[in-house]
C-alpha positions in Angstrom: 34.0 1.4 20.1 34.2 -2.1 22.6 31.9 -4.7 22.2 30.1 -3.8 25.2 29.6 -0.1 24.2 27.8 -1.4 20.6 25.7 -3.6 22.8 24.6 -1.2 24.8 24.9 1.3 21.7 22.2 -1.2 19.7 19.9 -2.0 22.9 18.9 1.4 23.4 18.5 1.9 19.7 15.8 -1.5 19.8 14.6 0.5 23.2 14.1 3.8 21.0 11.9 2.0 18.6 10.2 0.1 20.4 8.9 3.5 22.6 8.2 5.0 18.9 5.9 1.9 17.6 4.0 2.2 20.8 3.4 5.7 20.3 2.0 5.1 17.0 5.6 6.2 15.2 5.8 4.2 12.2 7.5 3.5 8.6 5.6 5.2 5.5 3.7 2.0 4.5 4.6 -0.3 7.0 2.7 -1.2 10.5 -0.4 -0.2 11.8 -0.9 2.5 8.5 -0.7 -0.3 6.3 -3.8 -1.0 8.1 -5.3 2.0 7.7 -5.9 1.5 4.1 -7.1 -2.1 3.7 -10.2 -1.4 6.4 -13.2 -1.4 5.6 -15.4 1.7 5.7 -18.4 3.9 5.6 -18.3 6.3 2.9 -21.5 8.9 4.0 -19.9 11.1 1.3 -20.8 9.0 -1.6 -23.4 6.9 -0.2 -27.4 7.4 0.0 -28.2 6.6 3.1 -25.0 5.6 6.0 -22.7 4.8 3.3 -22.4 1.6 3.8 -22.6 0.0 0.5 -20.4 3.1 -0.6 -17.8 1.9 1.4 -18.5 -1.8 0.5 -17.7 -1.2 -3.3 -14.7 1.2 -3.0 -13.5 -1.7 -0.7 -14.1 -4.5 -3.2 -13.4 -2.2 -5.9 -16.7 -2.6 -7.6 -19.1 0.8 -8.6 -21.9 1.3 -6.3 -24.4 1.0 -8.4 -24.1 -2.9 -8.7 -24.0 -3.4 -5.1 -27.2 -0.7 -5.0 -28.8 -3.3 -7.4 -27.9 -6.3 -5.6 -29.2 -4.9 -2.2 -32.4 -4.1 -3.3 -32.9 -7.6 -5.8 -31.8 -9.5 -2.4 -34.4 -7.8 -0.4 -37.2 -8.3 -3.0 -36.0 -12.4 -3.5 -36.6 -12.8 0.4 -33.2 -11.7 2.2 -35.1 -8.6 3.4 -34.3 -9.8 7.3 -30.7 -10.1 7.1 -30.0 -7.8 4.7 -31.5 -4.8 6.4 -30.5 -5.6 9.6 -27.2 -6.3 8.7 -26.6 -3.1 6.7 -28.0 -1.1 9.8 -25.3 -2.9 12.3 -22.7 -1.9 9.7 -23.6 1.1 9.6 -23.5 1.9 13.3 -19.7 -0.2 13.9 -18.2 1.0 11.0 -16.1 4.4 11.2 -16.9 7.0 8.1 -14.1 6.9 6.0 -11.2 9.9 6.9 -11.3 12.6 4.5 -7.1 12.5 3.7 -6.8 8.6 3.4 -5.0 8.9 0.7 -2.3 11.9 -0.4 -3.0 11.6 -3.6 -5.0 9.7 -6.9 -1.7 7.5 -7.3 -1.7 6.1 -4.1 -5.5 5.7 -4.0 -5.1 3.3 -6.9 -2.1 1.6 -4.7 -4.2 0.9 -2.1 -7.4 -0.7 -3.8 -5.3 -3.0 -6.5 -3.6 -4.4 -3.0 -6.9 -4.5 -1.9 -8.2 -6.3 -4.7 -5.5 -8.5 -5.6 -3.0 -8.8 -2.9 -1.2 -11.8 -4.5 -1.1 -10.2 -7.9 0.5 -7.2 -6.0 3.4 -9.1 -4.3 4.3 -10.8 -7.6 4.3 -7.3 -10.0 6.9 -6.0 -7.0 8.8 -9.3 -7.5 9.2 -8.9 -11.8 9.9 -5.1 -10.6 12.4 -5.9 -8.3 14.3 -8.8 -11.0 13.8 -6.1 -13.6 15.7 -3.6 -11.5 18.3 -6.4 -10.4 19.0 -7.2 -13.7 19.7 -3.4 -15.4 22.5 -3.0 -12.0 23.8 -6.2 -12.9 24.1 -5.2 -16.9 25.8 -1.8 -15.6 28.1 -3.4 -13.0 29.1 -5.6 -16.6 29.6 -2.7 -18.1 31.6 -0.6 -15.8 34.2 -3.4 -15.4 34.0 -4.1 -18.9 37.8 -3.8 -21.3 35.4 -1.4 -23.1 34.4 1.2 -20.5 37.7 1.1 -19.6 39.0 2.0 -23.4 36.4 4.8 -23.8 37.2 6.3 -20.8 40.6 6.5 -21.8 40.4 7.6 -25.2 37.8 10.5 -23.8 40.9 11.5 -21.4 43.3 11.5 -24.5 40.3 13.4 -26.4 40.4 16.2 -23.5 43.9 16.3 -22.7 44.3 17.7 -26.2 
């Protein structure tokens, strides 16, 4: 293949993708999905009245019954105006959560620790990653090691027999 032909190979690749991301193709995990999990929403389904405050603690990954608590102790200690108010605007802009956010429990959890901790999630992936680096540098040792390469010939001896 010339130069040119790559080029023109590559641009229509970069062309390809680019139609695909504006049609809303995407990478598992990546792009405007990633999105789709960090928002914040209405959950009607677990909530009492819109959801609001449903949606509020599976997004901070607190239990509804402490943001309940909290609602109603800042409306009795004099944040009744912006409280209520504010809860009702919510609860009109906010879109109900979609009933297959999530494929399964695992990734559920995913999400909300990202959520939660975004920082703490970045460096786990990092010790992951050095962990993983480090057992393929310990086989790559071993493979090219006098003593894989003894073994290996005493197994073929062992067989050949």
């Amino acid at each position: 293949m010339t130069g040119s032909e790559y080029d023109r190979v590559h641009r229509s690749r970069r062309a390809g993708r680019r139609r695909r991301s504006r049609r809303g193709g995407h990478e598992p995990g990546s792009g405007p999905m990633a999105g789709r999990y960090s928002r914040l929403y209405r959950d009607p389904e677990h909530g009492k009245c819109m959801g609001v405050l449903a949606g509020l603690a599976d997004y901070l990954g607190v239990r509804v019954k402490f943001l309940r608590i909290a609602f109603i102790l800042g409306c009795v200690f004099g944040w009744f105006i912006p409280l209520v108010p504010g809860y009702f605007i919510l609860g009109f802009l906010l879109e109900p959560k979609p009933t297959d956010l999530y494929e399964d429990e695992e990734e559920e959890i995913f999400w909300r620790s990202v959520r939660a901790r975004p920082e703490d999630t970045t460096v786990d992936l990092k010790q992951r990653l050095k962990r993983i680096d480090r057992r393929i540098q310990e086989m790559e040792a071993f493979l090219t090691s006098r003593r894989f390469r003894l073994d290996r010939e005493l197994r073929g001896l062992e067989e050949g027999r």
